[in-house]
Every structure is written in structure tokens, then in C-alpha cells.
C-alpha positions as CSV (number, residue, x, y, z in Angstrom):
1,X,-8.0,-21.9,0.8
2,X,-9.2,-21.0,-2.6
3,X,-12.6,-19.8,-3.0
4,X,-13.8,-20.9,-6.9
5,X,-13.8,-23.6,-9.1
6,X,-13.9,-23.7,-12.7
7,X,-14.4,-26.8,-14.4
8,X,-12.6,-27.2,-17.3
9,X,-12.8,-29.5,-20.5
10,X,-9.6,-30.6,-21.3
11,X,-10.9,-32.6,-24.1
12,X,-11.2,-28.8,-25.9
13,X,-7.9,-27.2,-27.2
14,X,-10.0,-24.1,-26.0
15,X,-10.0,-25.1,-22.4
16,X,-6.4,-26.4,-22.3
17,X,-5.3,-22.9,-24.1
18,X,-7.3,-21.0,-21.0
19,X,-6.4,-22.3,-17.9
20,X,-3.0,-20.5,-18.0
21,X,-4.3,-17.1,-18.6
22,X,-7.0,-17.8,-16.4
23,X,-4.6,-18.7,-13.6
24,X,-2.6,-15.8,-13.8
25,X,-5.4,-13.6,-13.4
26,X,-7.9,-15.8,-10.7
27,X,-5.0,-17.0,-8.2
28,X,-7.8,-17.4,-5.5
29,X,-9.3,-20.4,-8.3
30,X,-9.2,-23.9,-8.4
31,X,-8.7,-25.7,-11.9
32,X,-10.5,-29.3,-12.0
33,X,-9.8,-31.0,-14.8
34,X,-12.6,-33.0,-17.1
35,X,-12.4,-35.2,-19.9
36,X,-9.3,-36.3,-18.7
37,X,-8.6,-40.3,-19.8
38,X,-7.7,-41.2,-16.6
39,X,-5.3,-44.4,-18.1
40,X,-3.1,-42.3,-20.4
41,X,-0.4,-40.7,-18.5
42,X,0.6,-38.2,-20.2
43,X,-2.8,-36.7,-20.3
44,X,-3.0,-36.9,-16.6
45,X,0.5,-35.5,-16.3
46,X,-0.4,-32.5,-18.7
47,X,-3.4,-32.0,-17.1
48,X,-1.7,-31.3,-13.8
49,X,1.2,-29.0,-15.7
50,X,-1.5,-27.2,-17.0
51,X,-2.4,-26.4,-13.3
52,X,-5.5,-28.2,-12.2
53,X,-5.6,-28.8,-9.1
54,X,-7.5,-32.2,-9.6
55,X,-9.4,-34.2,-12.4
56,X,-12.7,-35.9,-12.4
57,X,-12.7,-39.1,-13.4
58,X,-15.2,-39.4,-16.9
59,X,-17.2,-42.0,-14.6
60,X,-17.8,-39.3,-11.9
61,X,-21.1,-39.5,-10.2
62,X,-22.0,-35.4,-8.6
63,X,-20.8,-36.5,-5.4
64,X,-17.5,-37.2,-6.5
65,X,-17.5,-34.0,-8.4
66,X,-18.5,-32.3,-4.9
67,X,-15.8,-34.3,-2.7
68,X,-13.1,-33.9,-5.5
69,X,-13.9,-30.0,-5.9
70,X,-14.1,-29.7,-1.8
71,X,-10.7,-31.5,-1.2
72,X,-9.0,-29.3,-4.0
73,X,-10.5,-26.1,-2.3
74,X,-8.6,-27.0,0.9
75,X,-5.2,-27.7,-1.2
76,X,-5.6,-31.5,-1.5
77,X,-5.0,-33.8,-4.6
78,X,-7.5,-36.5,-4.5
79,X,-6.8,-38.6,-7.1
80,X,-8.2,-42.0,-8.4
81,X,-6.4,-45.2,-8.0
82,X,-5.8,-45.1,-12.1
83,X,-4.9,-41.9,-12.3
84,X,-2.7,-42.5,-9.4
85,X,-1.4,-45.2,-11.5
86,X,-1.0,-43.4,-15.0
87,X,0.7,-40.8,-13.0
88,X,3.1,-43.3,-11.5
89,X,4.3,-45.0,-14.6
90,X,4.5,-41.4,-16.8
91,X,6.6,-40.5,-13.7
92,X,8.8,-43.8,-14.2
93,X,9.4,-43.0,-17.8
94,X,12.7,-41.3,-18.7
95,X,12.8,-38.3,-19.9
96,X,12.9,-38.1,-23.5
97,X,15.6,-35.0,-24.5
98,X,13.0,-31.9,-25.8
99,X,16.3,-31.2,-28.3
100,X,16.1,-34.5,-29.5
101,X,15.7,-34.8,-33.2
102,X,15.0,-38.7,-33.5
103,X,11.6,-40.0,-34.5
104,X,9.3,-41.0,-31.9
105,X,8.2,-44.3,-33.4
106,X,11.8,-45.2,-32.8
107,X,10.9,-47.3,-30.3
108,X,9.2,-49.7,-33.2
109,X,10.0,-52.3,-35.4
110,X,9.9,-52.0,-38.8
111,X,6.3,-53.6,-39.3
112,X,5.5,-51.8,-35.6
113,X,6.4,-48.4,-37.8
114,X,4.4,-49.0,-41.0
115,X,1.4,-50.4,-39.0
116,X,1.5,-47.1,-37.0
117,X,1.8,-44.9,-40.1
118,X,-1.3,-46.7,-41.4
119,X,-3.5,-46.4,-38.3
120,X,-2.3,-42.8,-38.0
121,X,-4.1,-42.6,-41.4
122,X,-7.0,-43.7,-40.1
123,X,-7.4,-47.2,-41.5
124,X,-9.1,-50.1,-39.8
125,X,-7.5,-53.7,-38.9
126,X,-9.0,-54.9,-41.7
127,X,-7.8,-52.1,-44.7
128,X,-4.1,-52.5,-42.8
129,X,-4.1,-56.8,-42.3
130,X,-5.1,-55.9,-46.4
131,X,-2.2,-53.3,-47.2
132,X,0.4,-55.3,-45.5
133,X,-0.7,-58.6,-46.5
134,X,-1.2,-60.2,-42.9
135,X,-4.1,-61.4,-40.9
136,X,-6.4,-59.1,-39.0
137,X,-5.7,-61.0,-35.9
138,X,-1.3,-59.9,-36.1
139,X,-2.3,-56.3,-36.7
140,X,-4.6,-56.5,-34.0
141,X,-1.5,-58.1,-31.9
142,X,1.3,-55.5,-33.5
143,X,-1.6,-52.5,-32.6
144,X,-1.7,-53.7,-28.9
145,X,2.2,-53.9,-28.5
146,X,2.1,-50.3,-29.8
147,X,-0.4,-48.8,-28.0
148,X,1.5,-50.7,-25.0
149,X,4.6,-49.1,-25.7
150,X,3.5,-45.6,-26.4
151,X,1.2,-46.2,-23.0
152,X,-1.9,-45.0,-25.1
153,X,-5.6,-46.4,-24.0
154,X,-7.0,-46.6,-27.9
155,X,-6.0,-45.7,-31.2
156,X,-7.2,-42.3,-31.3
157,X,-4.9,-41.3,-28.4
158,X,-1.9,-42.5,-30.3
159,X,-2.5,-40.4,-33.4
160,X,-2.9,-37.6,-30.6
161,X,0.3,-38.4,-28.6
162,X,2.2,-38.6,-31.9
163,X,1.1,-34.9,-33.2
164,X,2.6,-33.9,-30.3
């Protein structure tokens, strides 16, 4: 049974960075993971390579935070039913080749590509339905497909996701 916690914000490259230093050197320490968008997989899947030994949900009242931190002490996950989820469909996934040279938007069409490029940029619907001469509503619909396929909760997390 391990016999601390550390709660760590995983929103901070600073907490990410520490966890595996601070694992080699606590082993009797449980990891819980915070800031953790609990709908994007591959946060919840590089949350648990990082080594946490559970996450708390953004939404967390301080009794989740006490049964969550309690169950990890004894060894168990408990996860929610979305991260559950997130975890399931990142699992599903194939495995992209880390030799790979191909672009990650490759998965796009054209307009998907130059849409992404644009948001990436940090431009609103409106400034891209203007730059690529189409209606707010069909960037709004090319934005969803692409957040969809990239299995990213919001536009900021697909910027993120991208960098990587």
C-alpha cells in the first residue's frame, strides 16, 4: 500500500516534467492526476504513462478527491465512465509508427488541412469562413469533423495535440 499522495497539475508542463523524477525517488507515492480533460484520450492515456495512479475528474467534489485518492492508495484505478471511455477509444486507435515521417493532418482533406492551419493560427469561424470564402456555419461543420477525427474536445486541444 502506498503511503502519500501528491497531487499533480497536469495542465503545467512543470508537473508533467516532475512526476518521473519524483517517482523514481518516492516509490512509496501515489501520483493523482489533475487538470486532466477527461474526453481527450490521449491526455488520459499520457496521464497514466506518466504514472499516476488515478485522475480527478475537473468536476470533482472533495469526496471524490478522498475516495479516488483512498482507492489508489490500496492499488486500484478508479476511473470515471468518460475517462473509462477516452481510454477505450485511444486504446482502439492504431498505433501511429513513432518513425513515421508523414504529416499528421494527413488524415484531412484539402479544405480540412487549410482550415486546421488557420485555427492553429488562432483565428475565429468568422476571420477563416472570411479567408476561405465560405460561410461561418461550413467551417463550423469542417472544425467539428476535425476535432472528431483528431478525437480533440475543443480547438485549443487540437493546436496542443498537433505540437506534439
Amino acid at each position: 500500500m502506498k503511503t502519500s499522495i501528491i497531487l499533480v497539475d497536469l495542465a503545467d508542463e512543470a508537473g508533467r516534467a516532475g512526476i518521473s523524477t519524483l517517482r523514481r525517488r518516492l516509490t512509496d507515492t501515489c501520483f493523482m492526476g489533475l487538470s486532466v480533460d477527461e474526453t481527450a484520450a490521449d491526455d488520459v492515456l499520457a496521464s497514466a504513462r506518466l504514472g499516476c495512479n488515478g485522475i480527478v475528474p475537473r468536476n470533482a467534489t472533495l469526496e471524490d478527491v478522498v475516495r479516488i485518492s483512498r482507492a489508489a492508495m490500496r492499488g486500484e484505478v478508479v476511473v470515471s465512465p468518460t475517462v473509462a471511455a477516452s481510454m477505450m477509444r485511444a486504446l482502439a486507435r492504431p498505433e501511429r509508427d513513432p518513425n513515421a515521417t508523414d504529416d499528421p493532418t494527413g488524415c484531412l482533406t484539402r479544405r480540412e488541412r487549410e482550415i486546421c492551419s488557420l485555427v492553429c493560427d488562432g483565428l475565429t469561424n468568422k476571420e477563416i469562413a472570411r479567408e476561405v470564402n465560405r460561410s461561418v456555419g461550413t467551417v463550423k461543420n469542417h472544425v467539428r469533423s476535425i476535432l472528431s477525427k483528431f478525437d480533440v474536445p475543443r480547438r485549443t486541444a487540437l493546436t496542443a495535440h498537433l505540437r506534439r
